[in-house]
C-alpha positions in Angstrom: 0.0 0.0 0.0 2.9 2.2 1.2 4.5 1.8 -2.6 1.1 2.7 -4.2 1.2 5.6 -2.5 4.9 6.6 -3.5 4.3 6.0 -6.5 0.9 8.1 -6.8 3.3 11.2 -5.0 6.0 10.8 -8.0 3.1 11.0 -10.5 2.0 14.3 -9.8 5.7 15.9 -9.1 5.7 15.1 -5.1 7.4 14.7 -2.5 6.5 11.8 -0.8 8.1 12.9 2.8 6.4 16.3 2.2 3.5 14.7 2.4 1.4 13.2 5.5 0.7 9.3 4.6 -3.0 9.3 4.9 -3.8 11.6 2.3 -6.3 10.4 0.3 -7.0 10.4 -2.9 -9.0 13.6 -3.4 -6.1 15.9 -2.0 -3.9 14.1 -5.2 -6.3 14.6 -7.8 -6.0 18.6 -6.6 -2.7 18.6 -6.4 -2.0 17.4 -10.2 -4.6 19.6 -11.2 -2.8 22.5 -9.3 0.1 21.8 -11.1 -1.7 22.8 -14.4 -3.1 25.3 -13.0 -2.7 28.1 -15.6 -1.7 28.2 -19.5 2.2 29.1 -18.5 2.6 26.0 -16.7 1.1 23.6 -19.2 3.1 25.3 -22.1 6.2 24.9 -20.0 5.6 21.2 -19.3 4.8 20.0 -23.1 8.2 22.3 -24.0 9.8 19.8 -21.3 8.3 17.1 -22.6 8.1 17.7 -26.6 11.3 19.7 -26.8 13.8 18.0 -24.3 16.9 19.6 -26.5 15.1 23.0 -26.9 12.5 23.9 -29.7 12.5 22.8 -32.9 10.8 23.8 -36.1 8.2 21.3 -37.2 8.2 22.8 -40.5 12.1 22.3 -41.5 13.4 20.7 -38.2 15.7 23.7 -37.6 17.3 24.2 -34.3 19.7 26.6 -34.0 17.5 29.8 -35.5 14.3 29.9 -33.4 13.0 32.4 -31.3 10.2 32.8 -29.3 7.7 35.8 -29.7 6.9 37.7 -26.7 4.6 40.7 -28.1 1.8 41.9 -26.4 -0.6 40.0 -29.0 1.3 37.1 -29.6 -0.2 34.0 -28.0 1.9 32.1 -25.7 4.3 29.4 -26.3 4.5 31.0 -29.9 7.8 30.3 -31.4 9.0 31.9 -34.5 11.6 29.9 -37.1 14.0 32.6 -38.9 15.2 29.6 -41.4 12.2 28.8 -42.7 10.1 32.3 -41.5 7.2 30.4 -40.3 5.8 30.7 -37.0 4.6 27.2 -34.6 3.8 26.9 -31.3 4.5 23.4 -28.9 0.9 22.0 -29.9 2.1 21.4 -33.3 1.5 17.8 -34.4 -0.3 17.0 -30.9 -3.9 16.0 -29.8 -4.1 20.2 -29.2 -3.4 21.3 -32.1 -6.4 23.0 -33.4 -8.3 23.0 -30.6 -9.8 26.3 -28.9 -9.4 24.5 -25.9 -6.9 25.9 -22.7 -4.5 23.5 -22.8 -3.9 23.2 -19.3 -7.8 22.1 -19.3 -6.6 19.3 -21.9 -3.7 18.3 -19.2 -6.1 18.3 -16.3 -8.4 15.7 -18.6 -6.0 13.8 -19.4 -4.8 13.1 -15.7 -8.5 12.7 -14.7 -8.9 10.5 -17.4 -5.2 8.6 -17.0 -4.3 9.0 -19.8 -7.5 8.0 -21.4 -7.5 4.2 -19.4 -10.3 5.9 -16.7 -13.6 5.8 -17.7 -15.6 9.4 -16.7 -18.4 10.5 -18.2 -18.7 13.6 -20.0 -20.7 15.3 -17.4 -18.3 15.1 -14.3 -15.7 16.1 -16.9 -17.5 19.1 -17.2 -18.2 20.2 -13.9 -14.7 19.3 -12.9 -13.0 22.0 -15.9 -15.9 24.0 -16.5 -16.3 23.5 -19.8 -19.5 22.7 -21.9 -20.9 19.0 -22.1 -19.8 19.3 -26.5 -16.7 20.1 -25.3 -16.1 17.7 -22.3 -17.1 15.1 -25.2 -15.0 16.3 -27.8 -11.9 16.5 -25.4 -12.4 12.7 -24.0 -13.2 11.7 -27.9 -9.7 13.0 -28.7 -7.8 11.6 -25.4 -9.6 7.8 -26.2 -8.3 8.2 -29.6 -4.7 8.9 -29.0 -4.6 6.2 -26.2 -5.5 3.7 -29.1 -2.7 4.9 -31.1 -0.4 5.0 -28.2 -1.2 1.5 -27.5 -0.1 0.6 -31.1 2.6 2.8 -30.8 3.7 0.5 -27.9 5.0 3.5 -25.6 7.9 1.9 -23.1 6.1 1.8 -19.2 7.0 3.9 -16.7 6.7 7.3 -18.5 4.7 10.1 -17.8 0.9 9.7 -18.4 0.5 12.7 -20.2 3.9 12.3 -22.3 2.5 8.5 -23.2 -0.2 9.9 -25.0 0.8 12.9 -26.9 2.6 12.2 -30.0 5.2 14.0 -31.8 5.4 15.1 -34.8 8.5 12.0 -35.2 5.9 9.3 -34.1 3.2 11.2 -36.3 5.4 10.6 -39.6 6.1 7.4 -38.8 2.2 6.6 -37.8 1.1 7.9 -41.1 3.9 5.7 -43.9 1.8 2.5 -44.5 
C-alpha cells in the first residue's frame, strides 16, 4: 500500500516525505490539477516534454535559428523559425493542435482521465474543468483516440501519463507511412 502511494506522490511531481501518509486520494487529484493550474505551466511542461533539447521547427526541423515571440498579441508558447520564417507553437503535431481548448484544461483531462485508461463521463468532466458538455465530449473523444494509437505505438512503461499519450510530430510521420 505504502509503494502505491509513493508512486501516486511521483506521479503528480511530489514529494513523498512532504506529504502526510494518509492523504487520500482527493487531496492528489487537486494537487495534479494544481500543477496545471494556468496556460504558463502547461506550455512549459509540453516544451519539457516535446522539446527536451530546446525547440525545434516542425516545419524544416531547424534548431539553431528559433525564437520565441513575446509581443503583447502574440499567443503564448509562440515560437517563430527565422530559417524557414514560419511561425509554430509546442501543440504542433499533438492531440491540441487545433483546438480552442486551454491546454492546461486538456492536461487536467487527461490526468483525470489517466491517460485515457479511466472511464468518466462527459458530465463530471464538465463540472470538474468547466467547460461545456460538446466540449467535455469532444476532449475525451480525442484523449480515447490517442490512447488507441499510443497503445499501437507501444510507448515503453514507466513514462509520464501525459507524455505516453501525446505524440510527436516523429511518431506522427512514422504513424502515417503505411
Amino acid at each position: 500500500m505504502e509503494g502505491a502511494i509513493r508512486t501516486k506522490y511521483v506521479q503528480i511531481g511530489l514529494s513523498p516525505d512532504a506529504v502526510s501518509k494518509d492523504l487520500d486520494d482527493e487531496l492528489l487529484v487537486r494537487a495534479a490539477l494544481e500543477r496545471f493550474s494556468n496556460e504558463l505551466s502547461a506550455h512549459q511542461y509540453l516544451e519539457g516534454i516535446i522539446w527536451p533539447d530546446g525547440a525545434r521547427c516542425p516545419h524544416c526541423g531547424g534548431t539553431e535559428r528559433v525564437g520565441r515571440l513575446n509581443g503583447a498579441s502574440t499567443r503564448l508558447g509562440t515560437y517563430k523559425c527565422y530559417a524557414c520564417r514560419r511561425s509554430f507553437s509546442v501543440t504542433h503535431g499533438t492531440l491540441f493542435m487545433s483546438s480552442h481548448v486551454p491546454v492546461h484544461k486538456w492536461l487536467q483531462a487527461i490526468y483525470l482521465t489517466g491517460g485515457g485508461t479511466k472511464n468518466i463521463r462527459p458530465h463530471q468532466l464538465q463540472r470538474i474543468l468547466n467547460v461545456s458538455f460538446k466540449t467535455a465530449s469532444f476532449i475525451l473523444r480525442r484523449i480515447s483516440e490517442a490512447a488507441a494509437s499510443a497503445e499501437q505505438i507501444q510507448s515503453p512503461t514507466g513514462t509520464d501519463t501525459v507524455a505516453t499519450i501525446i505524440p510527436t510530430s516523429d511518431s506522427a510521420a512514422k504513424q502515417s507511412t503505411p
